[in-house]
C-alpha positions as a Markdown table, in Angstrom:
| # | Residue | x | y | z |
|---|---|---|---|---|
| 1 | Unk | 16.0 | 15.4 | 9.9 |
| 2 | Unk | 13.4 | 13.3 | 8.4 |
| 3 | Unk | 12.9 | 14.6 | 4.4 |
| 4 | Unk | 9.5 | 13.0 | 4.4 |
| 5 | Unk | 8.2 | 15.4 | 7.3 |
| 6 | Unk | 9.0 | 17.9 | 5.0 |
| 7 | Unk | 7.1 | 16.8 | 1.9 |
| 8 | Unk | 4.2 | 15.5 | 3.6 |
| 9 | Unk | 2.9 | 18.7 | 4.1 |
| 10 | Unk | 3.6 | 20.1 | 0.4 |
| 11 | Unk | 2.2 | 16.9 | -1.3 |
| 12 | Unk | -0.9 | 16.8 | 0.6 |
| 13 | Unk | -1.1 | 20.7 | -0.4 |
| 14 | Unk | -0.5 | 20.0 | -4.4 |
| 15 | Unk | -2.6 | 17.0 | -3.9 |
| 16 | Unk | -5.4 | 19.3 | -2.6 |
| 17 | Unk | -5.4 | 21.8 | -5.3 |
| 18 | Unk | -4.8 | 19.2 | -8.0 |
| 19 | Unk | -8.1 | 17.9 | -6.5 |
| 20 | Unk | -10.1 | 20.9 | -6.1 |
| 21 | Unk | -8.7 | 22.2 | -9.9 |
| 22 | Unk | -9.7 | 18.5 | -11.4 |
| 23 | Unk | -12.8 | 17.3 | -9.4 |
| 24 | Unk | -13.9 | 20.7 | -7.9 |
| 25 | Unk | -16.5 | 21.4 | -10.7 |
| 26 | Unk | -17.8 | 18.3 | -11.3 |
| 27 | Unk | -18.4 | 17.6 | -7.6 |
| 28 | Unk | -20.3 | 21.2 | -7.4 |
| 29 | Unk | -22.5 | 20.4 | -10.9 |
| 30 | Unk | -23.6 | 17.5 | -9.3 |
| 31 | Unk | -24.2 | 18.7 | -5.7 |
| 32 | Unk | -22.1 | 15.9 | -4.4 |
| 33 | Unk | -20.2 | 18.1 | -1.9 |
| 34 | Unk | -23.8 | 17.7 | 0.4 |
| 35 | Unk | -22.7 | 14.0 | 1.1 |
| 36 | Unk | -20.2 | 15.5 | 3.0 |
| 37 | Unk | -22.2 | 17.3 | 5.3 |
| 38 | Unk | -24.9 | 14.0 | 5.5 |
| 39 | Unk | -22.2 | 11.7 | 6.4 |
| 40 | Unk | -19.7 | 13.4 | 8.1 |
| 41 | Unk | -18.6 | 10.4 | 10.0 |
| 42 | Unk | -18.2 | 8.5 | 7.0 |
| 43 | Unk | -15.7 | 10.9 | 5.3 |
| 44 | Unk | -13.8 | 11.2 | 8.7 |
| 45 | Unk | -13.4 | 7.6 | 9.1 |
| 46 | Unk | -12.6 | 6.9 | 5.3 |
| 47 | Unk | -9.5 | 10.0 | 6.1 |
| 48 | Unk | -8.6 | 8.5 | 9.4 |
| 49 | Unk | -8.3 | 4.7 | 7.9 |
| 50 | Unk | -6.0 | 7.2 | 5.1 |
| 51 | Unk | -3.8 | 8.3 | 7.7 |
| 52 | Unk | -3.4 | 5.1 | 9.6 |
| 53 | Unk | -2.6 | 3.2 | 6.5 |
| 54 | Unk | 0.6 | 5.9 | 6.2 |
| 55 | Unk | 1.5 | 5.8 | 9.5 |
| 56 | Unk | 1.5 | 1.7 | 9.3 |
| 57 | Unk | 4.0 | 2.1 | 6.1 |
| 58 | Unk | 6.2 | 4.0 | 8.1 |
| 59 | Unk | 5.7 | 1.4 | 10.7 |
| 60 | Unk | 6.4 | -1.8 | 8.2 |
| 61 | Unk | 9.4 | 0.0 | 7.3 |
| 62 | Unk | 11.2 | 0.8 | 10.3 |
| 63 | Unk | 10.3 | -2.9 | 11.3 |
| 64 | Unk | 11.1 | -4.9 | 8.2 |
| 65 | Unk | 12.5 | -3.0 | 5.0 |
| 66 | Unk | 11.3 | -0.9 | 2.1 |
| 67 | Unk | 11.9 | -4.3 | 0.0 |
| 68 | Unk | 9.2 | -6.2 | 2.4 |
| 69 | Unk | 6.5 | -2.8 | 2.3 |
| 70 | Unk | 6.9 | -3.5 | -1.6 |
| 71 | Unk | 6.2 | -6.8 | -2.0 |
| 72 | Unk | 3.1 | -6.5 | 0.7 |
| 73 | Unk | 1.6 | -3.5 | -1.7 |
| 74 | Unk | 1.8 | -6.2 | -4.7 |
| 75 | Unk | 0.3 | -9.2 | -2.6 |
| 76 | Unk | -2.6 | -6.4 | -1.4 |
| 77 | Unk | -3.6 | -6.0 | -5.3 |
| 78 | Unk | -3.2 | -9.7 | -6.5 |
| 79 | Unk | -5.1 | -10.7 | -3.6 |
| 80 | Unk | -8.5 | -9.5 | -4.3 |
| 81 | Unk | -8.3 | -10.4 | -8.0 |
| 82 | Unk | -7.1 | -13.9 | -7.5 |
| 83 | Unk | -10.2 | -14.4 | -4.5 |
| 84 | Unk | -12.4 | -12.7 | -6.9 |
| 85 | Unk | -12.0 | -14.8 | -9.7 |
| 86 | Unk | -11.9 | -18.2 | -7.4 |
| 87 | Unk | -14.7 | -17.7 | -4.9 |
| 88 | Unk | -17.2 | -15.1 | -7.0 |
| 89 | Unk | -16.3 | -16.4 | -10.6 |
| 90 | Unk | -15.5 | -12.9 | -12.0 |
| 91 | Unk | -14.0 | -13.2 | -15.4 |
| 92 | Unk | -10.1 | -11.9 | -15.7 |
| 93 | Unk | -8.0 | -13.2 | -18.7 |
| 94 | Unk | -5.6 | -16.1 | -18.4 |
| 95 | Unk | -2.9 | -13.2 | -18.8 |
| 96 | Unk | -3.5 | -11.5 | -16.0 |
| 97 | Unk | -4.6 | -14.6 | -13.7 |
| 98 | Unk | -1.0 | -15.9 | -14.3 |
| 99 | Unk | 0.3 | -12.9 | -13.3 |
| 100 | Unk | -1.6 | -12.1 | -10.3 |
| 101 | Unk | -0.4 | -16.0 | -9.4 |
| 102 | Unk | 2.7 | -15.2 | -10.1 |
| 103 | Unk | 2.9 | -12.5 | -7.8 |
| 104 | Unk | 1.5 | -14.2 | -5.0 |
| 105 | Unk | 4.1 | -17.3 | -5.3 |
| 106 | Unk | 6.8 | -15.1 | -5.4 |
| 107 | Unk | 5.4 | -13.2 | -2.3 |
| 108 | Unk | 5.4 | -17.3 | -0.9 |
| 109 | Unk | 8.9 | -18.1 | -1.5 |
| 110 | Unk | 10.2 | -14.3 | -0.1 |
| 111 | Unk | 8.6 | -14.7 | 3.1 |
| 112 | Unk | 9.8 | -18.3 | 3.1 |
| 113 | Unk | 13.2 | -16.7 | 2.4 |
| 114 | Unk | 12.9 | -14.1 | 4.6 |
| 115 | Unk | 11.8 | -16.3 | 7.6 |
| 116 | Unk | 15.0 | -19.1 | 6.3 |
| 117 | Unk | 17.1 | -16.2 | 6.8 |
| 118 | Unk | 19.3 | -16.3 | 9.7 |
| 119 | Unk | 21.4 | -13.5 | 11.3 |
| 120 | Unk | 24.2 | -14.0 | 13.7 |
| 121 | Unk | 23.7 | -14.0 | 17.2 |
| 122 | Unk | 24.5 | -10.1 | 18.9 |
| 123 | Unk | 28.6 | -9.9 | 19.3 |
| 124 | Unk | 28.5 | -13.0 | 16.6 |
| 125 | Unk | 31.5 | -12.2 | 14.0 |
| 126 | Unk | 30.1 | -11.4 | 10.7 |
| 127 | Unk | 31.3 | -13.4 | 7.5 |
| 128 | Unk | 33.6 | -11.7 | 5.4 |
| 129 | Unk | 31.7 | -10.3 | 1.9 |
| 130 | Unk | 32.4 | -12.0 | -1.1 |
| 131 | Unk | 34.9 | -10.4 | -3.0 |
């Protein structure tokens, strides 16, 4: 019933091969793959944190809306940048300052929107839409 419980499987398969095809020889020229095997907790706690951020899109969905999940995934890269640049002094050009800023004020004013909004009580009539 759910299409995305379909594809999961079949994207995490094409995404496997893709990887093994792509990084597969370079990881086994360097002998990376034994990090695996030292730090075996590290690896499972990197996938878990992987499969909990997935499961708490699906949960930001259902809750609020794709629209909100969206805006949240621009606020999570501008974030970083912006603090970066402020607190550590690391050099980004006034171009992309402006529009990392920009992307946070906007992420401002929806959730100011957003919490502005207000929907009619349960049983409340609903305005007509405008034609």
């Amino acid at each position: 019933s759910h299409p995305i419980l379909l594809a999961n499987p079949a994207g995490s398969l094409c995404l496997l091969l893709a990887g093994l095809v792509l990084e597969g020889p370079a990881i086994a020229a360097k002998g990376d793959m034994v990090k695996v095997y030292q730090y075996p907790l590290t690896f499972l706690l990197a996938a878990s944190l992987g499969l909990g951020v997935q499961l708490l899109t699906a949960a930001v969905i259902k809750a609020t809306s794709a629209t909100t999940l969206k805006v949240l995934s621009q606020v999570r890269g501008a974030v970083p940048v912006v603090y970066g640049a402020a607190v550590y002094r690391e050099h980004i050009s006034g171009q992309s300052l402006l529009g990392y800023v920009i992307s946070l004020l906007a992420f401002g004013w929806y959730s100011y929107l957003k919490t502005k909004r207000t929907d009619p009580p349960p049983g409340a009539p609903r305005a007509a839409a405008a034609p």
